[in-house]
C-alpha positions as CSV (number, residue, x, y, z in Angstrom):
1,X,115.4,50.9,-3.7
2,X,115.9,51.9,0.3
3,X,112.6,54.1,-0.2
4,X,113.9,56.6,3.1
5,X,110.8,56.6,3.9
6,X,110.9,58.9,6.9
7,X,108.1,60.8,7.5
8,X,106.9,59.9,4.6
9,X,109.1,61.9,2.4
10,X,111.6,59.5,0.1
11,X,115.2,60.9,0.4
12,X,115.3,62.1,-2.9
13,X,118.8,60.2,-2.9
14,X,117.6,56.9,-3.6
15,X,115.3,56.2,-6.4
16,X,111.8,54.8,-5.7
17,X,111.3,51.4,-7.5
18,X,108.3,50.9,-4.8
19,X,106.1,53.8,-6.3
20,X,102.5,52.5,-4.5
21,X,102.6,50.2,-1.5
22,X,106.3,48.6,-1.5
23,X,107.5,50.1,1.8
24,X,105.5,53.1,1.7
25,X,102.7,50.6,3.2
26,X,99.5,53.4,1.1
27,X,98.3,55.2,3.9
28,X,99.4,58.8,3.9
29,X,102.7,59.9,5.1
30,X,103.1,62.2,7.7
31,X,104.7,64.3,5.1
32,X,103.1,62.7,2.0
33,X,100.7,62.6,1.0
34,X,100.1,65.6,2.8
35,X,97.4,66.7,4.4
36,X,96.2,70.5,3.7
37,X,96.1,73.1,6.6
38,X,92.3,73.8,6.3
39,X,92.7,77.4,4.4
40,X,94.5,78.7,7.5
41,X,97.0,80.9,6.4
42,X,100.0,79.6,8.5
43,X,101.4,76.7,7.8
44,X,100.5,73.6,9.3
45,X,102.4,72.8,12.3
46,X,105.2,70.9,11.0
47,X,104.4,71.7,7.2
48,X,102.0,68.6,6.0
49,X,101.6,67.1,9.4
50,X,97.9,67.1,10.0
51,X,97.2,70.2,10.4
52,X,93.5,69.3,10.2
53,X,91.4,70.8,12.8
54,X,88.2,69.5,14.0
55,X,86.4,67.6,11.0
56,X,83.3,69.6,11.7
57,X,85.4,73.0,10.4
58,X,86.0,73.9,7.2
59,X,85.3,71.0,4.8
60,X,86.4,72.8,1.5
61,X,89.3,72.1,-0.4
62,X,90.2,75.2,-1.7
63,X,94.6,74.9,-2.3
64,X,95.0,78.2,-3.1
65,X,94.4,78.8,0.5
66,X,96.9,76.8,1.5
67,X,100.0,77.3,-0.2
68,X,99.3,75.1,-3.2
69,X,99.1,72.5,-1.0
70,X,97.1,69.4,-2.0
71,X,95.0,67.1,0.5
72,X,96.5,63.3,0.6
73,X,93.4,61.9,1.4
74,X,89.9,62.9,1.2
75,X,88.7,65.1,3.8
76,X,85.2,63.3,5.6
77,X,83.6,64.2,8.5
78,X,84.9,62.3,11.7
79,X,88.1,61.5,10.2
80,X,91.2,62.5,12.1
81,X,94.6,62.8,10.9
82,X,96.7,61.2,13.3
83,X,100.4,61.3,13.8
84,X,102.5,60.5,16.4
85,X,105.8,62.1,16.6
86,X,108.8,63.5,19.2
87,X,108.5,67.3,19.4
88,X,111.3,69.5,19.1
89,X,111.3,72.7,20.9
90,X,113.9,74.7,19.5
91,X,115.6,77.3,21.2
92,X,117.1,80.7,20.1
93,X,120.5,79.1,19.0
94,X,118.6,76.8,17.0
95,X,116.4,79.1,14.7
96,X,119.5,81.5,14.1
97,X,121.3,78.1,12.7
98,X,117.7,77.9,10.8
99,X,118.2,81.5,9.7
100,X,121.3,81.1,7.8
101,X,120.0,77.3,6.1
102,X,116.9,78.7,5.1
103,X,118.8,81.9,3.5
104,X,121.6,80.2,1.8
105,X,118.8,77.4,0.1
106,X,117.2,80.6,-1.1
107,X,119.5,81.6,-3.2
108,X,119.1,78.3,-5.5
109,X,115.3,77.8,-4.5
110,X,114.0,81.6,-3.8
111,X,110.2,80.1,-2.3
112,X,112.4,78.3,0.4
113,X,110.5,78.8,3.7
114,X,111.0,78.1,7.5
115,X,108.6,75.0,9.3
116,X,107.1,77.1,12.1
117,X,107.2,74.1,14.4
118,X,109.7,71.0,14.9
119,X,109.3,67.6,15.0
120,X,110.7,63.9,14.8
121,X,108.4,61.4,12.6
122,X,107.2,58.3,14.7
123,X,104.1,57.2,12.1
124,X,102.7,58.0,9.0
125,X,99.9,60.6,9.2
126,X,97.0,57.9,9.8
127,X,93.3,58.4,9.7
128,X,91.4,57.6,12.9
129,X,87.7,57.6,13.3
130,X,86.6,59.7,16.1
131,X,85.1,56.8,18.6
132,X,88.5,55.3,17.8
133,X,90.5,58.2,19.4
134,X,90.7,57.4,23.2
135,X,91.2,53.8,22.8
136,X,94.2,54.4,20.1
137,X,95.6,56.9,23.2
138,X,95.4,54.1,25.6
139,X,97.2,51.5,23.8
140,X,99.9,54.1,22.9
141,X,100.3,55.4,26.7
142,X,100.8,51.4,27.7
143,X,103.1,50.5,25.3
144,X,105.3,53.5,25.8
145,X,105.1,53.8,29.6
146,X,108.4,51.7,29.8
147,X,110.6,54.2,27.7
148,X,113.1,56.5,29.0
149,X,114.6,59.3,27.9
150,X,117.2,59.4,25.4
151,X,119.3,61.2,23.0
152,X,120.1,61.5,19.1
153,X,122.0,63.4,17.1
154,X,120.5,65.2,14.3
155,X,123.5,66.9,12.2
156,X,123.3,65.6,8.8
157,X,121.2,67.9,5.8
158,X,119.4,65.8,3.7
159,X,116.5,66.8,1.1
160,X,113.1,64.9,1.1
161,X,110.3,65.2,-0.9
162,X,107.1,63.6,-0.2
163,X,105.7,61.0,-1.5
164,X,104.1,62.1,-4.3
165,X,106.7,64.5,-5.1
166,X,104.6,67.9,-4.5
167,X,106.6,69.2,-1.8
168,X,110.6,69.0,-1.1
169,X,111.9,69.1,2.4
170,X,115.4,70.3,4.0
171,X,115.6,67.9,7.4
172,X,118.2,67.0,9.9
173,X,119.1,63.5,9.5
174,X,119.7,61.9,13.0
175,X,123.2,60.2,12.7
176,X,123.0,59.1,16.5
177,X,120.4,57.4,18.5
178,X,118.8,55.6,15.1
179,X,118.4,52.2,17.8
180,X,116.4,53.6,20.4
181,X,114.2,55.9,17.9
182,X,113.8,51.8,15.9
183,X,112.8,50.6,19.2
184,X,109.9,53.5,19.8
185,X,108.6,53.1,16.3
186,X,108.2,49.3,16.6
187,X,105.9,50.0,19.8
188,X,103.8,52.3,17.9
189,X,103.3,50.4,14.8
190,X,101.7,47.2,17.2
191,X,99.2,50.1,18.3
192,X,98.6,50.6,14.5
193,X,98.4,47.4,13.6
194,X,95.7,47.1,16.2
195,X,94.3,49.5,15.1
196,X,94.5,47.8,10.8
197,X,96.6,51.3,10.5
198,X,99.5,51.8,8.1
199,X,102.9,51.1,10.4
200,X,106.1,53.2,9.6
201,X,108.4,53.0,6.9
202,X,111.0,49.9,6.7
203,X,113.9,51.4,6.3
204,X,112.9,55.4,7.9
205,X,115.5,58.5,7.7
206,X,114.8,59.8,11.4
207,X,114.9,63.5,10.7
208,X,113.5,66.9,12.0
209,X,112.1,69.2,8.8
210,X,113.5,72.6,8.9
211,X,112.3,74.3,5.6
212,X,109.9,73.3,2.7
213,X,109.0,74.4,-0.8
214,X,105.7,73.4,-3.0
215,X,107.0,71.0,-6.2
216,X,110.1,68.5,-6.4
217,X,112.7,70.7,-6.1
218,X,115.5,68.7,-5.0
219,X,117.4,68.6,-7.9
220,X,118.4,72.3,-6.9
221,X,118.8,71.7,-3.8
222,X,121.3,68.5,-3.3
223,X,124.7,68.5,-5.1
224,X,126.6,72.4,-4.4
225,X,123.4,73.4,-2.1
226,X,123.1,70.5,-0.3
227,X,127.0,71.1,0.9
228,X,126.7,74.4,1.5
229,X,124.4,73.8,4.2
230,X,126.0,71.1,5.9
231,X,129.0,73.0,5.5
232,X,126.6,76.1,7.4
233,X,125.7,73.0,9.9
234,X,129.4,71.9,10.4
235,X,130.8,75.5,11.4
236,X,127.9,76.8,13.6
237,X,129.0,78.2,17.4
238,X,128.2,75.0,19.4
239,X,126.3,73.1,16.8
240,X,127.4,69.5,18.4
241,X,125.8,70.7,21.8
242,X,123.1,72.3,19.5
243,X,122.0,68.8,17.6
244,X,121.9,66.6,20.6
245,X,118.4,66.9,21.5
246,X,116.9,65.0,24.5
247,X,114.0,64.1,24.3
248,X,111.4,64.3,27.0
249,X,108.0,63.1,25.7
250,X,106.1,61.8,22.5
251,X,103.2,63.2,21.2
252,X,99.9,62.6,19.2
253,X,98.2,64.8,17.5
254,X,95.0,64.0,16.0
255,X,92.8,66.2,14.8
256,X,93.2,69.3,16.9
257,X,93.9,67.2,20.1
258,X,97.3,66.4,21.9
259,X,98.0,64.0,23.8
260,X,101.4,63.8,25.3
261,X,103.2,60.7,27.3
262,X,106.4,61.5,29.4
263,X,109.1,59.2,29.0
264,X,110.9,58.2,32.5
């Protein structure tokens, strides 16, 4: 089984003969195993990214605060989800292309619902001890000072779920730039590995999340669904200009910190 392990969600395309470990490497995804967005009641930024605030907040676990949403790994004081990524800042255009997806995949899966932020997956979501934070930063900012910018294309609707199959994602697939996206991922899994962190997925499906649902819904969403939106994707008022993103910096989140590194 390819096990897309993008951000952590399989493509719900291929089967998953891996199950634990295989290419999914345990650690929690970026998208599974989620993390919960500590009882706020927004999402969290992209939907199952850490959106785990300072360890010292809220240490309950209550899901019904959170969408139904279920913690991947145990919450502990001075553990930070960490997750490095490209963000996406989308512009009008974009979120009335978002509009129409998000209202067409309602009609087969009515509790559908928007991401509130966008993102490209460069790790798993990793768990960093505190004193660990600065110098994981460091190594990151050295071995990604020599990247410049680039683009991809991300036109192609594919459905995700996470890893252990409580959530099901609609995402972009990138169809160009897979190389140089490779090339950045392969930096940041030697700061893992420093680091005895979980690298990326073996075989990723580069994508940016667009809309989400609690439970393995996919079945209702590939097949007629799935082309419907691509079809939505296909005819959109200057979708090719539209899906060529640039991108300008990576990111890490951890905890509730960001730390951003420009690429030349």
């Amino acid at each position: 089984a390819m096990s897309a392990g993008l951000v952590g969600y399989s493509s719900s395309e291929e089967d998953e003969e891996e199950g634990e470990g295989g290419s999914w490497g345990g650690g929690g995804g970026a998208q599974g195993p989620p993390v919960a967005s500590s009882g706020r009641p927004r999402l969290p930024a992209p939907a199952g990214l850490p959106g785990d605030p300072d360890p010292e907040e809220a240490v309950s676990d209550d899901s019904a605060r959170h969408g139904g949403r279920v913690r991947g790994f145990p919450h502990e004081r001075g553990n930070w989800a960490t997750h490095v990524y490209l963000p996406y800042v989308a512009q009008e255009e974009f979120l009335e292309l978002l509009d129409l997806l998000v209202s067409c995949a309602r009609t087969y899966v009515p509790s559908v619902a928007a991401m509130e932020e966008f993102h490209l997956s460069l790790s798993q979501c990793v768990v960093l001890r505190y004193h660990w934070i600065d110098p994981f930063v460091r190594s990151l900012r050295e071995r990604l000072a020599a990247f410049h910018r680039f683009f991809c294309v991300a036109d192609q609707v594919k459905v995700y779920t996470n890893q252990n199959k409580t959530r099901t994602f609609i995402g972009l697939e990138v169809s160009a730039g897979h190389f140089q996206l490779l090339e950045l991922v392969s930096e940041v899994d030697r700061v893992l590995e420093e680091f005895d962190l979980p690298t990326f997925y073996k075989d990723p499906s580069f994508h940016i999340s667009l809309a989400w649902c609690v439970g393995d819904l996919s079945g209702k969403l590939e097949g007629q669904c799935l082309q419907e939106l691509q079809d939505i994707v296909d005819e959109f008022e200057d979708s090719a200009l539209l899906l060529r993103v640039h991108w300008e910096q990576i990111r890490c989140k951890s905890g509730n910190k960001y730390f951003s590194f420009p690429l030349r």
